[in-house]
matplotlib code that plots the C-alpha trace (Angstrom):
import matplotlib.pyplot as plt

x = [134.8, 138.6, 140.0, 141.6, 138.0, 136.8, 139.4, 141.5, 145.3, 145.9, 149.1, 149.7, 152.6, 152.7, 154.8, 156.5, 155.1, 151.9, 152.4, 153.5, 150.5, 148.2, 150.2, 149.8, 146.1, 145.7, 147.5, 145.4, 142.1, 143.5, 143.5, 145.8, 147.0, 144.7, 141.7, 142.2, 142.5, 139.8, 137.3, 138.8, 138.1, 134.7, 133.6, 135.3, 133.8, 130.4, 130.5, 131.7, 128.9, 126.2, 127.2, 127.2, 123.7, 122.3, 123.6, 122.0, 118.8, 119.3, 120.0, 116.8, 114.8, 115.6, 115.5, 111.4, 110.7, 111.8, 109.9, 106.7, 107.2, 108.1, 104.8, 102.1, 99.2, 97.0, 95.0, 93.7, 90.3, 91.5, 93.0, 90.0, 87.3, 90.1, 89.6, 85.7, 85.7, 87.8, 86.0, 82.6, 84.4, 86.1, 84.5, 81.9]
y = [172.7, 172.2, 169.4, 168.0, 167.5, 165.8, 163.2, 160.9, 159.1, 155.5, 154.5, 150.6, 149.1, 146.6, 144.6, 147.2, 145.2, 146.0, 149.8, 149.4, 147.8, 150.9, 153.0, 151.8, 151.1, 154.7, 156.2, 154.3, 155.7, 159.4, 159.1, 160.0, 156.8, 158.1, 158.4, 155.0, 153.6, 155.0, 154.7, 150.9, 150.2, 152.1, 149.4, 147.0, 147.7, 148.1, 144.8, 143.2, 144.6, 144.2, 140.6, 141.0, 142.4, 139.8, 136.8, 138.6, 138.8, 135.0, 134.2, 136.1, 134.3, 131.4, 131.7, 133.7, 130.3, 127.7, 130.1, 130.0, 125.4, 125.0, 127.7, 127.2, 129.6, 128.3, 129.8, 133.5, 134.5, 135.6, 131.9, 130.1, 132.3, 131.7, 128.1, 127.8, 130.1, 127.6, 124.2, 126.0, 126.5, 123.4, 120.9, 118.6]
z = [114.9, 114.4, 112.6, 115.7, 117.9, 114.5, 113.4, 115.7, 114.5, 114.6, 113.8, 112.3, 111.1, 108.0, 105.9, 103.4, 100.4, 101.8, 102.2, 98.6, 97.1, 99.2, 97.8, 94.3, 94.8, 96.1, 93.4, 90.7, 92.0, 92.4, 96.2, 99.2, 101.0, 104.0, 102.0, 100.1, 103.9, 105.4, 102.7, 102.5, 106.7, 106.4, 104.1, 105.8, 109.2, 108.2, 106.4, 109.6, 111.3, 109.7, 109.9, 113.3, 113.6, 111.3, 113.4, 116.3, 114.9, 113.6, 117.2, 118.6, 115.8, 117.4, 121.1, 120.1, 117.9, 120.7, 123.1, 121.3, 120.6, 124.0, 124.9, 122.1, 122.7, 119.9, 117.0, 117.5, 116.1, 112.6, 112.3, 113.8, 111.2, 108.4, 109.2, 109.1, 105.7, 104.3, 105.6, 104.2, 100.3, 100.5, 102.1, 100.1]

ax = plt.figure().add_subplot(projection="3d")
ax.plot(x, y, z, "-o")
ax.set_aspect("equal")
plt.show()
């Protein structure tokens, strides 16, 4: 595969005392600026969405909990035969 199919360009620009301080951060771990960039927006993005996916989750939580209030189907038979062992131990 050729380097061209696998990488894409994105140009940015930014203050020149920020180019500085990625420059200087780059340098102090032994990296290229691109390398210090990407590794920095890899983290970056997958932070961001893995707080995306967690709110959506948090969000289907919710609308699968109101669901079952609003629609109670009552104990199963696990519940109900949990329920009589424990009247039969417990109860005088």
């Amino acid at each position: 595969m050729s380097r061209a199919a696998s990488t894409s360009k994105i140009t940015i620009r930014q203050p020149v005392t920020l180019k500085r301080k990625v420059e200087q951060a780059a340098a102090k771990r032994g990296m290229t600026v691109t390398s210090f960039i990407n590794s920095t927006l890899a983290r970056a993005a997958e932070r961001t969405l893995e707080r995306v996916r967690r709110r959506e989750l948090s969000e289907q939580d919710q609308k699968a909990l109101l669901t079952l209030l609003a629609h109670p189907k009552g104990p199963n038979k696990a519940l109900i035969r949990a329920a009589e062992r424990y009247r039969e131990r417990y109860s005088g």
